[in-house]
MMTF fields as JSON, N, C-alpha, C and O atoms, coordinates in Angstrom:
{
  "mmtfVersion": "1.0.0",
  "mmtfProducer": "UNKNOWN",
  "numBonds": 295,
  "numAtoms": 296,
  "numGroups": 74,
  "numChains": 1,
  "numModels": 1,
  "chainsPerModel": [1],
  "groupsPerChain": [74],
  "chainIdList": ["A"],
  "bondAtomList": [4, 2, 8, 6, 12, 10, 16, 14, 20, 18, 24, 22, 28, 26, 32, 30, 36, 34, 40, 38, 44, 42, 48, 46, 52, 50, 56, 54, 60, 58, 64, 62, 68, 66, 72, 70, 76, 74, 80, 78, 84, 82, 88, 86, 92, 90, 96, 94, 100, 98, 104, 102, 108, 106, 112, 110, 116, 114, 120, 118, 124, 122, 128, 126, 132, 130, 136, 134, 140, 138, 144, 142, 148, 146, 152, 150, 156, 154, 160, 158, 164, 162, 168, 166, 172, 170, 176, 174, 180, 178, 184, 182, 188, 186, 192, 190, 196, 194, 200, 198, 204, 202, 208, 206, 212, 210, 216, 214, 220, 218, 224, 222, 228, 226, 232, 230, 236, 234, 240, 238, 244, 242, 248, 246, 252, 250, 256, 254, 260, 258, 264, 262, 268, 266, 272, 270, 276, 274, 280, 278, 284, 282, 288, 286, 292, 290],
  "bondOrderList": [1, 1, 1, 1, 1, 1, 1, 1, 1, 1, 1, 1, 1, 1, 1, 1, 1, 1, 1, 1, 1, 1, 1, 1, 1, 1, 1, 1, 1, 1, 1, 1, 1, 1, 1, 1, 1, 1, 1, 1, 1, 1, 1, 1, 1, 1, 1, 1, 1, 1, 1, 1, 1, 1, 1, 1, 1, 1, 1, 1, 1, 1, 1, 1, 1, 1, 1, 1, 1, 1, 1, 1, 1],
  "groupList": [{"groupName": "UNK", "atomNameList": ["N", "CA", "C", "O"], "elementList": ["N", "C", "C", "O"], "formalChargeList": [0, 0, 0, 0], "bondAtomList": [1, 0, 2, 1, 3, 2], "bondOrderList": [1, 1, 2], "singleLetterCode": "X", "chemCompType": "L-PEPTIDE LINKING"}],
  "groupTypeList": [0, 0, 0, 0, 0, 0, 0, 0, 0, 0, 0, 0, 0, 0, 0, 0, 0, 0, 0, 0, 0, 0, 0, 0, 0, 0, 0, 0, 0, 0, 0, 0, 0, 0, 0, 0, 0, 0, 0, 0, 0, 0, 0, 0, 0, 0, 0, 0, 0, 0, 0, 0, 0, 0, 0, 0, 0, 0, 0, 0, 0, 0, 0, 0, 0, 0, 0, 0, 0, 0, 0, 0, 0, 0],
  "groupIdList": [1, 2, 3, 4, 5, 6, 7, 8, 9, 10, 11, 12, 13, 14, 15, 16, 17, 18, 19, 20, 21, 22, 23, 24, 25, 26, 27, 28, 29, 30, 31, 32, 33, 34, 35, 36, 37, 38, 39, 40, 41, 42, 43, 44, 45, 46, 47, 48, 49, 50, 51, 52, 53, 54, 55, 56, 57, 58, 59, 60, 61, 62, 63, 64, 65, 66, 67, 68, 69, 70, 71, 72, 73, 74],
  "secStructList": [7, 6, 6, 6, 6, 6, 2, 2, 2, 2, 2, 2, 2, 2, 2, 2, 1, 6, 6, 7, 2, 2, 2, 2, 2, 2, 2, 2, 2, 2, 2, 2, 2, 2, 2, 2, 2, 0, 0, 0, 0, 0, 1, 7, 1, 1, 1, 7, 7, 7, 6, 6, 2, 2, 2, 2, 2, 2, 2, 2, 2, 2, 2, 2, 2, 2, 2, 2, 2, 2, 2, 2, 7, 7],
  "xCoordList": [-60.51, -61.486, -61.486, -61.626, -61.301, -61.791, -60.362, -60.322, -58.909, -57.974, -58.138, -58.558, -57.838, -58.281, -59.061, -58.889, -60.603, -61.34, -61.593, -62.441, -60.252, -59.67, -58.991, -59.397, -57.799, -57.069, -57.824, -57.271, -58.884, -59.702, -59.977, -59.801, -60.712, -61.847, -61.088, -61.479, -59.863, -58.928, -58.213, -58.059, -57.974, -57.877, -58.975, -58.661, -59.799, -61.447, -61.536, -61.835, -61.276, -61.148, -60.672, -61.304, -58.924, -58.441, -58.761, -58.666, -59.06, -59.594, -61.237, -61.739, -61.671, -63.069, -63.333, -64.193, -62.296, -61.953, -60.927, -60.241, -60.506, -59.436, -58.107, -57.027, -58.468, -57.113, -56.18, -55.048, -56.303, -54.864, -55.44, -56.169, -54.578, -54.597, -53.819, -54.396, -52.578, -51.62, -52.29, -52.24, -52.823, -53.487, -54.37, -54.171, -55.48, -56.509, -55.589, -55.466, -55.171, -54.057, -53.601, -54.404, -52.704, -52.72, -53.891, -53.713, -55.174, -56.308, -56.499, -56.766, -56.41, -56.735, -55.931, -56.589, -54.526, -53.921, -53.794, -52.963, -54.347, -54.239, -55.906, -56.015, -56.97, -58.16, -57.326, -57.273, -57.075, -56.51, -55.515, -54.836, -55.081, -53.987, -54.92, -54.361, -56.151, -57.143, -58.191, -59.032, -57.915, -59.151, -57.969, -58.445, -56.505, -55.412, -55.52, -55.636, -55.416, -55.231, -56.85, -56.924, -57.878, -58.779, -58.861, -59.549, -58.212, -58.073, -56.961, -56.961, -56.192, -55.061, -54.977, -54.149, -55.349, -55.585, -57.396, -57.888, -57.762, -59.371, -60.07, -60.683, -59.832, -60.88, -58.925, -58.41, -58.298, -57.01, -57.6, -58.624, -56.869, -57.153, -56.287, -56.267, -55.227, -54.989, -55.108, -55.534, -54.499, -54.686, -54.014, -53.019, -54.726, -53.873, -52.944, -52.79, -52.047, -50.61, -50.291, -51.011, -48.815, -48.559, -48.966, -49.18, -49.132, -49.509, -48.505, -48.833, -47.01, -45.917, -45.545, -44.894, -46.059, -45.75, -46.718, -46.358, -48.029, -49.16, -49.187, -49.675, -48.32, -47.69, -47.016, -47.339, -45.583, -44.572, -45.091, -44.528, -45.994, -46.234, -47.213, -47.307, -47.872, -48.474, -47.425, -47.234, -46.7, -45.632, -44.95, -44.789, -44.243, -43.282, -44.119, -43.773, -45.637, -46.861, -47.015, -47.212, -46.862, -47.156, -46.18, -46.437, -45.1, -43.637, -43.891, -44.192, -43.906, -44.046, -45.118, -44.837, -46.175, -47.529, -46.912, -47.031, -46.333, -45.758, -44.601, -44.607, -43.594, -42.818, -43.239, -42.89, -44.504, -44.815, -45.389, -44.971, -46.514, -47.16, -46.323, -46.753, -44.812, -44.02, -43.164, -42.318, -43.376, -42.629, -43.287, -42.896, -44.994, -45.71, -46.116, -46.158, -46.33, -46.551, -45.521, -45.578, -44.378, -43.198, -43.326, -42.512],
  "yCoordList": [-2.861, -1.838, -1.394, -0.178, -2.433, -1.944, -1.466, -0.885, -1.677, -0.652, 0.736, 1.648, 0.956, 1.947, 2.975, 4.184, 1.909, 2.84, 3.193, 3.843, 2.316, 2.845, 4.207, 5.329, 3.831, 5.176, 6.38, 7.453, 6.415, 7.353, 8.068, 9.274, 6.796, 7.569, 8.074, 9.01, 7.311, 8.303, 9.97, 10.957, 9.657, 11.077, 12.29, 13.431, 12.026, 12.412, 12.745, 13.841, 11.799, 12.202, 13.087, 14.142, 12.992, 14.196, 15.63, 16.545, 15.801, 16.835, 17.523, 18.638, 16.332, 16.541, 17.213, 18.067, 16.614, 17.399, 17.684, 17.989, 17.747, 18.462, 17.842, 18.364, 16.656, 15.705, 15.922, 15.571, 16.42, 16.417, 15.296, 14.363, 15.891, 15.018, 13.448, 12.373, 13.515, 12.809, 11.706, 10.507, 12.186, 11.48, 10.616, 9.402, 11.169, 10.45, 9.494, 8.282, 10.012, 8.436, 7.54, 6.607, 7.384, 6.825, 5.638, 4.425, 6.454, 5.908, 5.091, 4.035, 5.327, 4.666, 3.91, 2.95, 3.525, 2.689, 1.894, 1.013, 1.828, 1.26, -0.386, -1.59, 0.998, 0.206, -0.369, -1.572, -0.3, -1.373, -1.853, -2.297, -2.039, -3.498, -4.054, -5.112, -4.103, -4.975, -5.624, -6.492, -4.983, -5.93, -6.853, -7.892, -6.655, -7.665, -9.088, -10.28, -8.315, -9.261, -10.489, -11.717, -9.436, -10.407, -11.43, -12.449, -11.139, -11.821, -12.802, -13.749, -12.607, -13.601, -14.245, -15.13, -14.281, -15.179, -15.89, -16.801, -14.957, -15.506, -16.305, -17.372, -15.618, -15.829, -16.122, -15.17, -17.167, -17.287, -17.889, -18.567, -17.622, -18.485, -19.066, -19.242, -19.633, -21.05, -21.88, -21.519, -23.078, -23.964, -23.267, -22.836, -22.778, -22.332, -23.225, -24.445, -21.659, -21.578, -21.858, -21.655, -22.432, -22.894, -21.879, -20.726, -22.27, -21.07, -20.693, -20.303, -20.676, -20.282, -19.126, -18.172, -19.295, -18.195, -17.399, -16.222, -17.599, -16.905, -15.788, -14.659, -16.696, -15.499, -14.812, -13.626, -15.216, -14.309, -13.298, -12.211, -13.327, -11.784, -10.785, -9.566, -11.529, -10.753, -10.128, -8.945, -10.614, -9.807, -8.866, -7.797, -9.346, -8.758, -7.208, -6.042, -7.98, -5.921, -5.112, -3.9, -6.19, -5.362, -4.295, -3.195, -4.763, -3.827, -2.993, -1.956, -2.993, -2.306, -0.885, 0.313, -1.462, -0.771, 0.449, 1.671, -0.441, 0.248, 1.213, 2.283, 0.938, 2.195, 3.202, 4.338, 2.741, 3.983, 4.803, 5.958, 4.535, 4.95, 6.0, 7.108, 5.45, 6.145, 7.052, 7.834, 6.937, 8.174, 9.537, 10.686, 8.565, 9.594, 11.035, 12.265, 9.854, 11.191, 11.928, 12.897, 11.549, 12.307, 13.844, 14.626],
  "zCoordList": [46.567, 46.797, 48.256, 48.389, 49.921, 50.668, 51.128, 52.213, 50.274, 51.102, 50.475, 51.188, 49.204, 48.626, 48.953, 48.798, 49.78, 50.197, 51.858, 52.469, 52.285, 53.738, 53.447, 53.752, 52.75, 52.668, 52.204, 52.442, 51.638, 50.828, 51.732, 51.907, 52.709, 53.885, 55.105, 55.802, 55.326, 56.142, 55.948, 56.666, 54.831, 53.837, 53.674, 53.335, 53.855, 54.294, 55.522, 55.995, 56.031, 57.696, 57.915, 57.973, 58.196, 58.073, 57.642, 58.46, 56.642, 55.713, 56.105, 55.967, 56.599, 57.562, 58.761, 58.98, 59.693, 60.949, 61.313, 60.338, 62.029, 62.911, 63.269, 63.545, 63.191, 62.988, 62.038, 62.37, 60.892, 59.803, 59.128, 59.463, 57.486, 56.584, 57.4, 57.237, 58.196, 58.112, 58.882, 58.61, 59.724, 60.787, 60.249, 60.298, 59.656, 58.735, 57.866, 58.039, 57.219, 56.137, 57.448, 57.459, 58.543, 59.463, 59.974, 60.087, 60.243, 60.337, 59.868, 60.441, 57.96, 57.19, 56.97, 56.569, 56.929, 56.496, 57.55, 57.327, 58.774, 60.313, 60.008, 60.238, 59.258, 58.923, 57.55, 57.805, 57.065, 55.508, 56.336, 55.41, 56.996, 57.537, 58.252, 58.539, 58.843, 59.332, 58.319, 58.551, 57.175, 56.202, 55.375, 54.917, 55.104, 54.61, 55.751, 55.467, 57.318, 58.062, 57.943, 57.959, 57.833, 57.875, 56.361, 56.432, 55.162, 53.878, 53.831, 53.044, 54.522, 54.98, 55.74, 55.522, 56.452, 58.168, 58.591, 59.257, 57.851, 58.569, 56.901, 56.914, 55.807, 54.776, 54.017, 53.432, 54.131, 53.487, 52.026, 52.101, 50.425, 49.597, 49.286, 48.068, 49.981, 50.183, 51.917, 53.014, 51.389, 53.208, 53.565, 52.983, 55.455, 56.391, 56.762, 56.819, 57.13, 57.13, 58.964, 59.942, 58.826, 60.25, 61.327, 60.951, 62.982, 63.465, 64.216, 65.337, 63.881, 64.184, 63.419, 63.845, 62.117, 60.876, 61.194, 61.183, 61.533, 62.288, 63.14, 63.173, 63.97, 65.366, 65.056, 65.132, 64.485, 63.885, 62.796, 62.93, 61.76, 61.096, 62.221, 62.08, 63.291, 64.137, 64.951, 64.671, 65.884, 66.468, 66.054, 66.644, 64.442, 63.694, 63.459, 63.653, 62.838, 62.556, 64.02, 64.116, 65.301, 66.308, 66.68, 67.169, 66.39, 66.46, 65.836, 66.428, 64.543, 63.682, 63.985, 64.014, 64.147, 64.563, 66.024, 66.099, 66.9, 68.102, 67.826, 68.435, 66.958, 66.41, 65.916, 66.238, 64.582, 64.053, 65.047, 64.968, 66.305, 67.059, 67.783, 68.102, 68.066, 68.959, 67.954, 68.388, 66.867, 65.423, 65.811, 66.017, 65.811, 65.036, 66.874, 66.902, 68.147, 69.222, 69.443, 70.2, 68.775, 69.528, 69.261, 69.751]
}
C-alpha cells in the first residue's frame, strides 16, 4: 500500500504542479525506496542480517541513487 501510494502521490505531484509528471514519479519512487528501506533494515521479518551486507545494499542504492540523479539533470 505505502509504495503504491508513493508512486500515486508522486504522480499527483507532478500533475499538481509544475514539476512534470516525470519528476513527481521520481519523487515518488525516491519516497517508496525509503519505506522498503525502513521494512528491511529497521522493522526486518526475519533476524538481522550481517552489517557488511547492510553497508553493501546501502552503497550499492547510493550509486545507484547518484547516477540516476546525474541521468536525470543532464
Amino acid at each position: 500500500m505505502g509504495i503504491a501510494g508513493s508512486i500515486l502521490g508522486g504522480a499527483l505531484l507532478g500533475v499538481a504542479t509544475a514539476l512534470g509528471v516525470t519528476t513527481g514519479l521520481f519523487v515518488g519512487a525516491l519516497v517508496a525506496t525509503l519505506l522498503v528501506y525502513d521494512v528491511v533494515f529497521r522493522n526486518p521479518p526475519l533476524p538481522a542480517t550481517d552489517s557488511r551486507v547492510a553497508a553493501s545494499v546501502i552503497v550499492w542504492h547510493a550509486a545507484l541513487f547518484v547516477a540516476a540523479v546525474a541521468a536525470y539533470v543532464r
